[in-house]
C-alpha positions as CSV (number, residue, x, y, z in Angstrom):
1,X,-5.0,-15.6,80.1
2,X,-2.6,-15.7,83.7
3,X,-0.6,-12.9,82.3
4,X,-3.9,-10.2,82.1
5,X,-5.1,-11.7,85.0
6,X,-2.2,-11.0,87.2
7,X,-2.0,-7.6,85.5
8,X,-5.6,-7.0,86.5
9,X,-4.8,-8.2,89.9
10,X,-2.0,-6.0,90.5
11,X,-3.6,-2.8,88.8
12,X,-6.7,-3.4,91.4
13,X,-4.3,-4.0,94.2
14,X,-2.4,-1.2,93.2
15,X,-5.9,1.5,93.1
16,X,-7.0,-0.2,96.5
17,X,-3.8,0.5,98.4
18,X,-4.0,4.3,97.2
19,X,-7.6,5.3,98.3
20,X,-6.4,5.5,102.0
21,X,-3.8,8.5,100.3
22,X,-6.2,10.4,97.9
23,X,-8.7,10.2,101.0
24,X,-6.5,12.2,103.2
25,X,-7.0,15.8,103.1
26,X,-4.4,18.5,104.2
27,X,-7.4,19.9,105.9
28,X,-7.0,23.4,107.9
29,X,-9.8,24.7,110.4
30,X,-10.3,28.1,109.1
31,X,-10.9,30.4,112.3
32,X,-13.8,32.7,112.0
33,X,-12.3,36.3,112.8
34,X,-9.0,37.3,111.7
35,X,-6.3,36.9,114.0
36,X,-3.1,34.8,115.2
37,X,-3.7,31.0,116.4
38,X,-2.0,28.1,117.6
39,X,-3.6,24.8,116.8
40,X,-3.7,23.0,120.0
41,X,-5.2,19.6,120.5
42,X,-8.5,19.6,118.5
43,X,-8.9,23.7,118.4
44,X,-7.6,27.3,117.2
45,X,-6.8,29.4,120.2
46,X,-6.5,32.8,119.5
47,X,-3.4,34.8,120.9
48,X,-3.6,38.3,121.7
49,X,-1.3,40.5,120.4
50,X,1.4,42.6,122.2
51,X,3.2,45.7,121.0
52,X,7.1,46.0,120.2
53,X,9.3,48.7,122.0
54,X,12.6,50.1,121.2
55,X,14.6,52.1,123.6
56,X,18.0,52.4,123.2
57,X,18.5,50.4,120.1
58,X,17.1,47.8,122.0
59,X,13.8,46.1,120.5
60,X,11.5,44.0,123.2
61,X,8.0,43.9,124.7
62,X,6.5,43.9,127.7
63,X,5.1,40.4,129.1
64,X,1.2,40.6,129.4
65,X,0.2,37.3,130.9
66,X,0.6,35.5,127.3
67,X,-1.3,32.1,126.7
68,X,0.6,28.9,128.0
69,X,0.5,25.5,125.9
70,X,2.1,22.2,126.7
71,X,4.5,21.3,124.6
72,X,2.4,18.0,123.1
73,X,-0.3,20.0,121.6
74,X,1.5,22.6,119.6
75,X,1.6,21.3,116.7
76,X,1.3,24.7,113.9
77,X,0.3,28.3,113.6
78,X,-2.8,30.2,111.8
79,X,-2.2,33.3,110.4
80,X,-6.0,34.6,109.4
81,X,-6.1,38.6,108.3
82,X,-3.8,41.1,105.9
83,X,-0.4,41.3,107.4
84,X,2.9,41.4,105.6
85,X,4.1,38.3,105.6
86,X,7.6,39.5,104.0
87,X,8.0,40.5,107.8
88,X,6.9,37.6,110.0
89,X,9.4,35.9,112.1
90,X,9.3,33.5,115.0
91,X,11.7,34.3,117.6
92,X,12.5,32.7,121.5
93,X,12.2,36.0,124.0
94,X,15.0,36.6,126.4
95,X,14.5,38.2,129.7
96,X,16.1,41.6,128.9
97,X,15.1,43.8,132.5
98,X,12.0,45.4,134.5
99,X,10.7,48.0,133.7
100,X,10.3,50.9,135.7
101,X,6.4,49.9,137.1
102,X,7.8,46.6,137.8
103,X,7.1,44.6,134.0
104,X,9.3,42.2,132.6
105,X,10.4,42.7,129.9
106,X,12.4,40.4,126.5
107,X,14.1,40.8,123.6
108,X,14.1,38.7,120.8
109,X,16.3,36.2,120.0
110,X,17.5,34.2,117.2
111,X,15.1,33.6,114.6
112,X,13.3,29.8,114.5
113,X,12.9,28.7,111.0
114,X,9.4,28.1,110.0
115,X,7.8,27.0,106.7
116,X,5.0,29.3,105.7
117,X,1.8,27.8,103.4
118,X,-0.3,30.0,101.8
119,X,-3.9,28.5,102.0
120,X,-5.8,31.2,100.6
121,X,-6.5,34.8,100.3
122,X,-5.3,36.0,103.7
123,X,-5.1,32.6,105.2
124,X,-1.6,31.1,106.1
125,X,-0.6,27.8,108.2
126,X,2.6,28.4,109.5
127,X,4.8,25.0,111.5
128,X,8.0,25.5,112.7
129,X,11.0,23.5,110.7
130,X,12.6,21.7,114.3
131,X,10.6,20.9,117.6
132,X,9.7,23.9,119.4
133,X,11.3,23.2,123.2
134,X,10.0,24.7,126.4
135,X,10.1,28.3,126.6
136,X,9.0,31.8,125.8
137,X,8.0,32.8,121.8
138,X,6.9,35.0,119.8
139,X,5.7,35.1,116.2
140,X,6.4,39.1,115.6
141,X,5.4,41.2,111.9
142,X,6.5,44.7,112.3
143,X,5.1,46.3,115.4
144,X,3.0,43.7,116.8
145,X,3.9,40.4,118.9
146,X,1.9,37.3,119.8
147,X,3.6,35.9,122.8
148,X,3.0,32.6,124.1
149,X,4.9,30.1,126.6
150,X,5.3,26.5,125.5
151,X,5.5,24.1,128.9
């Protein structure tokens, strides 16, 4: 009778201590218009895309005021839309030169390794393998840029 007892005992403790891990979801806001976010703090924010140049073998953009984040609330990336993801890379920008009207511009550096999880049709969350330190990024598939500055 003590032997099925304890073995009910430890079977109920055992189910009670794993609710708290079936409970919690892997739960991803799912942003409303296609696009590339960063999850920061509670929200998506959307970041605007910026095109890549090449001029002289050289490939960079053109800084156009990207979105700043402190480094404490970046904690993934959205991907929401059909891009080729066979393409996408995350990359620190270098400051390359100006341009002739007076623009900065940066070049891409050494790609950051990132794991990328598909989450549905379309929908991809995308965290960086290391911490991301302070500085100038850019998550870039083929001929398009989101820039953003970590502080």
């Amino acid at each position: 009778m003590g032997r099925i007892r304890l073995i009910a005992l430890a079977t109920t403790l055992m189910f009670l201590l794993s609710i708290p891990a079936w409970a919690a979801k892997d739960d991803v806001q799912k942003p409303k218009e296609f696009g590339i976010y960063v999850k920061s703090g509670k929200t998506l924010k959307r970041l605007l895309p910026n095109v890549v140049f090449e001029e002289e073998k050289a490939i960079y953009v053109e800084s156009n005021n990207p979105a700043h984040f402190p480094l404490k609330d970046v904690t993934h990336f959205v991907i929401y839309g059909t891009y080729d993801m066979n393409f996408l890379t995350m990359n620190p920008l270098l400051f390359f030169q100006q341009s002739p009207v007076g623009k900065s511009r940066f070049i891409f550096g050494k790609d950051v390794e990132m794991t990328v999880t598909k989450k549905g049709d379309g929908f991809y969350l995308i965290k960086p393998k290391g911490l991301l330190g302070r500085g100038y990024y850019a998550l870039w598939i083929n001929d398009s840029a989101w820039d953003f500055i970590v502080e």
